[in-house]
ChimeraX commands (.cxc) that place a marker at each C-alpha (Angstrom):
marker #1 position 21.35,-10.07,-7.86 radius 0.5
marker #1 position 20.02,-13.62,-7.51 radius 0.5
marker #1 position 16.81,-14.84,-6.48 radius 0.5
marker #1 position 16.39,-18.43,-5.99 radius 0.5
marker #1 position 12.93,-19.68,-5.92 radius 0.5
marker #1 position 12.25,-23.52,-3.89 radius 0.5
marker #1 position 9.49,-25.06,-2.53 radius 0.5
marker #1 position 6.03,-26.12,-3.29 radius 0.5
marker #1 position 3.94,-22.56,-3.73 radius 0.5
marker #1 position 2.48,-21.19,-6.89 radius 0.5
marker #1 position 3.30,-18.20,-8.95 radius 0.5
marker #1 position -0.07,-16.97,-11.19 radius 0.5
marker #1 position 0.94,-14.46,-13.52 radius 0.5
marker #1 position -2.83,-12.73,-14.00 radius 0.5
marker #1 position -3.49,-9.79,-17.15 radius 0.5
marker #1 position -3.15,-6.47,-15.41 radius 0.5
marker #1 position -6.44,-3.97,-16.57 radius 0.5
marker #1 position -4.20,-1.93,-19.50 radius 0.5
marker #1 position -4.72,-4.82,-21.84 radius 0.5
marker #1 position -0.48,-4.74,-22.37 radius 0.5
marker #1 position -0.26,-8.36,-23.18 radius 0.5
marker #1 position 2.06,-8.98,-20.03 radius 0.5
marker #1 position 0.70,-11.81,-17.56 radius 0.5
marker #1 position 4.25,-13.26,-17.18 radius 0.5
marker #1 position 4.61,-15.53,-13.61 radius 0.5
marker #1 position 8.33,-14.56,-13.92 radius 0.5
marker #1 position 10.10,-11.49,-15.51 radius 0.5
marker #1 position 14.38,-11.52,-14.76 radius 0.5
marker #1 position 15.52,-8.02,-16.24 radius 0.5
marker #1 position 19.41,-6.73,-16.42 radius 0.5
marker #1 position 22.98,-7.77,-16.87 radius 0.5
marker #1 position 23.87,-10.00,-14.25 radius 0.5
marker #1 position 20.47,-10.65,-12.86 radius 0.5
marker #1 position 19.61,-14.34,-12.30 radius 0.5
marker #1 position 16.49,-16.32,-10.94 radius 0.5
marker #1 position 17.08,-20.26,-10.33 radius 0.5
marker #1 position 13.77,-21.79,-10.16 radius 0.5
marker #1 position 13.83,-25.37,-7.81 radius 0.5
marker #1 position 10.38,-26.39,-7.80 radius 0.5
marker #1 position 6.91,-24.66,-7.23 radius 0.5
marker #1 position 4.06,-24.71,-9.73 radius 0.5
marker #1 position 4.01,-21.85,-12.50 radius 0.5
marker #1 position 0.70,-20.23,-14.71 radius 0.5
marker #1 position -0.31,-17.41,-16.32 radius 0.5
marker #1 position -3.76,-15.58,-17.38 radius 0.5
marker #1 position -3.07,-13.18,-20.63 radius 0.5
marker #1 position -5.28,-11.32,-22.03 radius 0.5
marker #1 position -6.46,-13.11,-25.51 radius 0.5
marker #1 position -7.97,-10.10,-26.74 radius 0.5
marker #1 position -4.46,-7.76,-26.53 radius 0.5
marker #1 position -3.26,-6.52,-29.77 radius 0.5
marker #1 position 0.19,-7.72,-28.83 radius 0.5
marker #1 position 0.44,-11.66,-28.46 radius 0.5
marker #1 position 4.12,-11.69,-28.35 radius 0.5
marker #1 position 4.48,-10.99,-25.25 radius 0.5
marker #1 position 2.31,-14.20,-23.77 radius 0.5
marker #1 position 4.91,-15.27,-21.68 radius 0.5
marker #1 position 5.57,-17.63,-18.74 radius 0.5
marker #1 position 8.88,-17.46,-17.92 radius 0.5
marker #1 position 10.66,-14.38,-19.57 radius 0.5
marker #1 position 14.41,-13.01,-19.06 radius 0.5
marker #1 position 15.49,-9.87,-21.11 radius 0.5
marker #1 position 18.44,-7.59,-21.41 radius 0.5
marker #1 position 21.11,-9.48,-19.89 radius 0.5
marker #1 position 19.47,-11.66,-17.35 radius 0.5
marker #1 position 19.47,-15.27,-16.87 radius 0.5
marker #1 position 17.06,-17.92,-15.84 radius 0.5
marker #1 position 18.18,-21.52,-14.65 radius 0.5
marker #1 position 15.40,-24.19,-14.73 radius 0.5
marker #1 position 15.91,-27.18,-12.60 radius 0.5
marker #1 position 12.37,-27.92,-11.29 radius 0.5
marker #1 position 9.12,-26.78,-11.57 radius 0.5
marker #1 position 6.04,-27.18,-13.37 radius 0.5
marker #1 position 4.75,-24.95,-16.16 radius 0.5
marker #1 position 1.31,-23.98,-17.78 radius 0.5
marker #1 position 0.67,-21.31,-20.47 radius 0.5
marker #1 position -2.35,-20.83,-21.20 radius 0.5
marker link #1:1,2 radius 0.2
marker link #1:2,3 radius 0.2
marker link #1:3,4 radius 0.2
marker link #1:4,5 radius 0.2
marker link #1:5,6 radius 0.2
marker link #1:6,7 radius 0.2
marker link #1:7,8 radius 0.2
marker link #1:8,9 radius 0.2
marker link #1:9,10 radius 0.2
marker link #1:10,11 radius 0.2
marker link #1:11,12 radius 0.2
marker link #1:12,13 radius 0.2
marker link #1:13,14 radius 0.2
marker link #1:14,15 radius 0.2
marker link #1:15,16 radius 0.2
marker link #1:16,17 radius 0.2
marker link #1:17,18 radius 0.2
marker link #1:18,19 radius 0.2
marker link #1:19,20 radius 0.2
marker link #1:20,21 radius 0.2
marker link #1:21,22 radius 0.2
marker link #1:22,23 radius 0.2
marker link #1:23,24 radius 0.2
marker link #1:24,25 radius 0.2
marker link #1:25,26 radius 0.2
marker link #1:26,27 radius 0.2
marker link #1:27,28 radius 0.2
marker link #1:28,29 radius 0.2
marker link #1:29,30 radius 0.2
marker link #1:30,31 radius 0.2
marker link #1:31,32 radius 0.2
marker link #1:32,33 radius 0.2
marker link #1:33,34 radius 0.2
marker link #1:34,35 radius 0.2
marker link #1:35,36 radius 0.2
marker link #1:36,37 radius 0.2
marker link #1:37,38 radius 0.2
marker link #1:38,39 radius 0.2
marker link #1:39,40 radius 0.2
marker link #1:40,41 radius 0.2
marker link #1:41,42 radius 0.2
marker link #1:42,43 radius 0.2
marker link #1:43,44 radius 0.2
marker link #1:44,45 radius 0.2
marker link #1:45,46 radius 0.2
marker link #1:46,47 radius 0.2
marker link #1:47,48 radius 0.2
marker link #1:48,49 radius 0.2
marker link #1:49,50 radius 0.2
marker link #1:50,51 radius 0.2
marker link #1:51,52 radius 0.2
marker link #1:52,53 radius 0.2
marker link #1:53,54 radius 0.2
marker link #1:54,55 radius 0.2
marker link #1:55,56 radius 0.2
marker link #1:56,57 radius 0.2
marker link #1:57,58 radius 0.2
marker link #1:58,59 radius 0.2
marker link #1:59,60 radius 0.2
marker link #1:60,61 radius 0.2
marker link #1:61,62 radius 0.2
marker link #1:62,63 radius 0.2
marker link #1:63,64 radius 0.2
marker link #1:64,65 radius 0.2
marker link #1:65,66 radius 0.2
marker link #1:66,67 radius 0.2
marker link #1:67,68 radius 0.2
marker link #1:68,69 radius 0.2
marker link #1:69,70 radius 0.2
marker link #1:70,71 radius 0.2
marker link #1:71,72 radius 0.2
marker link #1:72,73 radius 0.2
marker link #1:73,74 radius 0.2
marker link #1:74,75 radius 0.2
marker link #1:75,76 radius 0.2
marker link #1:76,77 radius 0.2
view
């Protein structure tokens, strides 16, 4: 599958209430999975207080999956 994300609209990736450490804007998972991001304005929210900090993540692809850049903009806090 592709997704390909244009335009001018923002993606807020916000802590959900189990404290995982996830607060990722965008998450491309599987083989042959890709998300091409055009423009739009991208920010996240994680929970500073989870016991896992390594997944504070913006932009995240995993097992397979790809992620093309070619616009945007980008703020982890």
């Amino acid at each position: 599958a592709q997704l390909t994300i244009r335009g001018d609209g923002s993606v807020h990736g916000q802590q959900n209430d189990n404290h995982s450490g996830y607060a990722m804007a965008v998450w491309a998972i599987g083989s042959g999975t890709k998300v091409v991001i055009e423009g739009g304005s991208y920010t996240n929210e994680p929970d500073i207080w989870s016991s896992d900090q390594s997944h504070v993540d913006l932009i995240y692809a995993s097992n397979g999956a790809s992620i093309e850049i070619t616009g945007g903009t980008f703020q982890c806090v």
